[in-house]
C-alpha positions as CSV (number, residue, x, y, z in Angstrom):
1,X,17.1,27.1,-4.4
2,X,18.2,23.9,-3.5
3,X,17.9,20.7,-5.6
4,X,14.8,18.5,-5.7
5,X,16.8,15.3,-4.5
6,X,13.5,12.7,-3.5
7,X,9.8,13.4,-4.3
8,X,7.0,12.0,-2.2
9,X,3.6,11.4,-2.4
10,X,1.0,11.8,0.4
11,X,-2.5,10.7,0.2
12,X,-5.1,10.2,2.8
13,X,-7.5,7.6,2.4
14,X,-11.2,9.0,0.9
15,X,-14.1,9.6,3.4
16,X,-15.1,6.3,4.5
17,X,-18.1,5.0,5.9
18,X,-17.4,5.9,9.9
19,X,-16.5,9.1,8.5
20,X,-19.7,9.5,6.3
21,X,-21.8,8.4,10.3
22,X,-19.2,10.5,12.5
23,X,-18.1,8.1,14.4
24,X,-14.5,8.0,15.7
25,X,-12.5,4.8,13.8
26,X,-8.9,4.5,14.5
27,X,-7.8,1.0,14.5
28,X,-10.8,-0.1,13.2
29,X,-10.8,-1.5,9.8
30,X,-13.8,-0.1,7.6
31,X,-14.6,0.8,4.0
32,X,-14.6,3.6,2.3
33,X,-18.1,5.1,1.2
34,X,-19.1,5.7,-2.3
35,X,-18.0,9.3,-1.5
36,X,-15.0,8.0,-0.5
37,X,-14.3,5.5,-3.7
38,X,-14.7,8.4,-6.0
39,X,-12.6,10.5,-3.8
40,X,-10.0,8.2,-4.5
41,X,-10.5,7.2,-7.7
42,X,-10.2,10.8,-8.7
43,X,-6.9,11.4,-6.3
44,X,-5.4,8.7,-9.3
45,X,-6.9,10.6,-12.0
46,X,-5.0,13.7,-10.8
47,X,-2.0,12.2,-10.3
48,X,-2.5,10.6,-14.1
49,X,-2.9,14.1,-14.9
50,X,0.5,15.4,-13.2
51,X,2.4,12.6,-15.2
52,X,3.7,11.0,-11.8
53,X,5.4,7.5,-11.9
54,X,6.3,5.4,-8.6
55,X,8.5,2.7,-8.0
56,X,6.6,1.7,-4.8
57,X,3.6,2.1,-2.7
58,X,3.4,2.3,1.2
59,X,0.0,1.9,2.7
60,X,-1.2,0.8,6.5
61,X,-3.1,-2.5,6.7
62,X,-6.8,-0.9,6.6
63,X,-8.5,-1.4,3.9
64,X,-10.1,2.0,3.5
65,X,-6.1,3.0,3.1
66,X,-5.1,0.3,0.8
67,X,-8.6,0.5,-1.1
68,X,-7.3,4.3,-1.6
69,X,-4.2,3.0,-3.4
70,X,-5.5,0.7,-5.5
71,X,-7.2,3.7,-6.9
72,X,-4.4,5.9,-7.5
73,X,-2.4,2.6,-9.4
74,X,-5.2,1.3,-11.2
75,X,-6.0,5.1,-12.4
76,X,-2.4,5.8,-13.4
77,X,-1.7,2.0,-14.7
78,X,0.5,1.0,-12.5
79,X,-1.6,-1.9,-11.2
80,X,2.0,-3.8,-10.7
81,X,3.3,-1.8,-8.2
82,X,5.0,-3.8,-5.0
83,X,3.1,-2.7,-1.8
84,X,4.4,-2.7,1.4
85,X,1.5,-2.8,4.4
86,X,2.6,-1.8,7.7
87,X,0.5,-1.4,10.7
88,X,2.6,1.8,11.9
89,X,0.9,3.7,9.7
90,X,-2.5,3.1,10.9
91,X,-4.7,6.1,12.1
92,X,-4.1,6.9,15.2
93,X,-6.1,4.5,17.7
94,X,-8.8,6.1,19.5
95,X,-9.0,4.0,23.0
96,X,-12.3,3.7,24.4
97,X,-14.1,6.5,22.2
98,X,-13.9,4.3,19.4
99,X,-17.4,2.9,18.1
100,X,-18.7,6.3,19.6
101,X,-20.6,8.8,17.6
102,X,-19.0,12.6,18.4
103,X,-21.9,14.2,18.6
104,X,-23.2,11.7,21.4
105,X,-20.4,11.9,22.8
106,X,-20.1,16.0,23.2
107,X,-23.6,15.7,24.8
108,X,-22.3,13.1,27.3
109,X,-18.9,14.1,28.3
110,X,-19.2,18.1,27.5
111,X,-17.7,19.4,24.4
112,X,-14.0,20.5,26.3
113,X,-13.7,17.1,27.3
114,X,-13.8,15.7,23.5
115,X,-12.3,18.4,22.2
116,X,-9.3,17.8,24.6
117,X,-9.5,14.0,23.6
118,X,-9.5,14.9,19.7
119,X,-7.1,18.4,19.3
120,X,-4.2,18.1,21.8
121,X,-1.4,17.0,21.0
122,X,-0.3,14.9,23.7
123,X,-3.5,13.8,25.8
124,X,-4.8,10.2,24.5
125,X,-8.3,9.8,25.3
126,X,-9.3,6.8,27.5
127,X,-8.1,3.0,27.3
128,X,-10.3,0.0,25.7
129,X,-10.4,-2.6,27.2
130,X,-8.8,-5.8,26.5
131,X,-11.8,-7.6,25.9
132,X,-13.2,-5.7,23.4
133,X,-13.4,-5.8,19.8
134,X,-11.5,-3.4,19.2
135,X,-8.2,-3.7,20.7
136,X,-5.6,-4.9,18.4
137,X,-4.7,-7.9,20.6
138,X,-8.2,-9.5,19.6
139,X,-7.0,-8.6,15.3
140,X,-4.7,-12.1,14.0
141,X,-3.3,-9.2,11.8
142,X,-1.1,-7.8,14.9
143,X,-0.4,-11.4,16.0
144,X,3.6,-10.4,15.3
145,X,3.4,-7.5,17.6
146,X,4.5,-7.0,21.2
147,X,2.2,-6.2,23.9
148,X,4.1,-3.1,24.3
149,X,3.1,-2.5,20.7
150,X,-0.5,-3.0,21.0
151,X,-1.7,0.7,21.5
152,X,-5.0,0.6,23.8
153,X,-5.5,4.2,23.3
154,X,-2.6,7.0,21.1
155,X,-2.2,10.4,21.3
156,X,-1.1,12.6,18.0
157,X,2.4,12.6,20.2
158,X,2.2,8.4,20.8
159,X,1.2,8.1,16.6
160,X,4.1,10.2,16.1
161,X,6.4,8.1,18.2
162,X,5.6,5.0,16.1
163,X,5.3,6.7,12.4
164,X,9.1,8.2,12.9
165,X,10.9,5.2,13.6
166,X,9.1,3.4,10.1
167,X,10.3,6.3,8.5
168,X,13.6,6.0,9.3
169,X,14.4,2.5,8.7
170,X,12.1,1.3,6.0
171,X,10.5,4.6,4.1
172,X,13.6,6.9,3.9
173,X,16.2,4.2,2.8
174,X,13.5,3.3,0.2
175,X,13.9,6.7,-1.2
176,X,17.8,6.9,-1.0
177,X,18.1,3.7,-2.8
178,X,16.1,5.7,-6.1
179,X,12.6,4.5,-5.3
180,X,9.6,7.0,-6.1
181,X,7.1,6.2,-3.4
182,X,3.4,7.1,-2.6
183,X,2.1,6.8,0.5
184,X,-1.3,5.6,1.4
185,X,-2.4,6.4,5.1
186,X,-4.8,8.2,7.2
187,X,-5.3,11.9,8.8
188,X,-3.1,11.2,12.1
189,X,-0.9,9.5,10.6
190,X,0.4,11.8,8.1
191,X,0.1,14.4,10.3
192,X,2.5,13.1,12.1
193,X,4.9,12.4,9.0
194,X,4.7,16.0,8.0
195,X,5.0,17.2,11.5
196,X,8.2,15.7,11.0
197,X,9.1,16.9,7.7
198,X,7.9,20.6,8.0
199,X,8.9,21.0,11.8
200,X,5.1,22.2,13.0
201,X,5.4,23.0,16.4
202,X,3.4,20.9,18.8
203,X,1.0,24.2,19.5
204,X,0.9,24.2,15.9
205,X,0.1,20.7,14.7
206,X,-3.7,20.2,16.7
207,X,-4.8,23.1,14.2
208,X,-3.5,20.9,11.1
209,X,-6.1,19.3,8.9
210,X,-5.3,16.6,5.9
211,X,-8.6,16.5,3.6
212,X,-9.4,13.2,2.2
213,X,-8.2,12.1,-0.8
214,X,-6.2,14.7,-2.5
215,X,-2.4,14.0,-3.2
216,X,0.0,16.2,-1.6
217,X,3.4,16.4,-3.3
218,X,6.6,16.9,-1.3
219,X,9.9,18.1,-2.7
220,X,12.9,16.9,-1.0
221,X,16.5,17.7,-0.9
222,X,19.6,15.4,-0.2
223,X,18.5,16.1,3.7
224,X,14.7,15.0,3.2
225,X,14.5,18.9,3.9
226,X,11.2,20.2,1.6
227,X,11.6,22.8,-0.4
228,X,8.5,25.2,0.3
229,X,6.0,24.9,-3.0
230,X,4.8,28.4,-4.1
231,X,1.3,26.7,-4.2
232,X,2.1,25.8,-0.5
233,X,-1.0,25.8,1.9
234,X,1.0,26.9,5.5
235,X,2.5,25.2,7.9
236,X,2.9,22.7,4.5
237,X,6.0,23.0,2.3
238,X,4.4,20.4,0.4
239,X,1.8,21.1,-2.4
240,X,-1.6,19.5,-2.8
241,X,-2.7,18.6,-6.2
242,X,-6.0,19.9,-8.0
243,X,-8.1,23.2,-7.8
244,X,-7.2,25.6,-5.4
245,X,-10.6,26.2,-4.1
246,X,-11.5,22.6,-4.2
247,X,-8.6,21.8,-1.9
248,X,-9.7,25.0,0.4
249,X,-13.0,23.7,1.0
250,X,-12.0,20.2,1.2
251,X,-9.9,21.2,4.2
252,X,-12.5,23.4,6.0
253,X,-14.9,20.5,5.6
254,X,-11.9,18.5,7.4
255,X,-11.8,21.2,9.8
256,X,-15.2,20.9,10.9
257,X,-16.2,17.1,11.3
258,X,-12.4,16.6,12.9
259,X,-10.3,13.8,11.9
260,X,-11.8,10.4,12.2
């Protein structure tokens, strides 16, 4: 068995309240529901429970995400963590469907069409407009970024193409200097983190769901290669925390309302 060289937390953000009305969110910056505050403020409780300490904390720069970690410090008292907010690991932005509720949107576009827009792995769905509220441009939070960083509509592929290059200059050499880190993001995004780290095929990552607001622990070795968990839920090496059957059901509820 190799040796357990870096451990990383994962934690997507509880339900919030686009979630709670079905409604796909993306870019868009809303908060979590009361489901979603206990959600998280239990996530800390667990990971009070498991005895973990971090040196540092890694969230994107919505709030339901950062709301999520201030739950997990504030629950395991460490309040005074540095956090580091960066927009690359924001959900994955959902073009023109976002605003849109999914049911409505099954009965206007046919249920293949949204499925297409929502499970590939490649296939973005349509652009926003520039103009509209919710493009990134129109956000003085992405002021700094590039046009050809402003996404008007990502893929699972195009999330993945911005998460990996974070990872590898800012999150990994965080870890190799000694830092324990926990990560606060959102469904596409760390699917497209563990993609990385697990190798899931791209026929195999559509089918992956990331329940809200359970802690999933990853076990590295000296090549941020994890080392499968016997309490491993497949394709994951990495373990999520709490009751078994909890976590089960948490992810078939994913499952069925999709990521958001």
């Amino acid at each position: 068995m190799p040796e357990v060289k870096y451990t990383l937390v994962l934690i997507r953000h509880g339900e919030s309240d686009w979630n709670r009305q079905n409604r796909f969110t993306g870019w868009h910056d809303v908060p979590l529901s009361e489901t979603g505050e206990l959600e998280a403020a239990e996530a800390g409780k667990t990971l009070a429970k498991e005895g973990l300490q971090f040196d540092a904390v890694y969230t994107s720069v919505l709030r339901r995400a950062i709301k999520t970690a201030w739950h997990c410090m504030e629950q395991t008292n460490q309040m005074w963590l540095p956090v580091t907010r960066a927009w690359q690991l924001n959900e994955r932005h959902y073009g023109g469907l976002t605003g849109l509720n999914k049911a409505e949107t099954v009965a206007k576009v046919g249920e293949a069409q949204v499925l297409i827009w929502r499970r590939s792995y490649d296939i973005p769905p349509p652009e926003v407009e520039t103009t509209s509220e919710y493009y990134p441009g129109n956000d003085r939070r992405y002021k700094a970024l590039t046009p050809e960083q402003l996404p008007k509509t990502e893929s699972l592929k195009l999330t993945l193409e911005r998460v990996l290059p974070y990872w590898e200059s800012d999150i990994k050499p965080a870890m190799q200097s000694g830092k324990r880190l926990l990560i606060a993001a959102h469904g596409n995004s760390l699917r497209a983190l563990v993609k990385h780290l697990d190798g899931i095929p791209d026929d195999v990552i559509p089918g992956l769901n990331i329940p809200t607001g359970i802690p999933l622990v990853y076990e590295l070795d000296e090549d941020f290669k994890p080392i499968p968990s016997a309490d491993a839920i497949a394709p994951l090496n990495g373990r999520y925390l709490g009751d078994r059957e909890m976590v089960e059901a948490r992810i078939a509820g994913a499952t069925s309302t999709g990521h958001k």
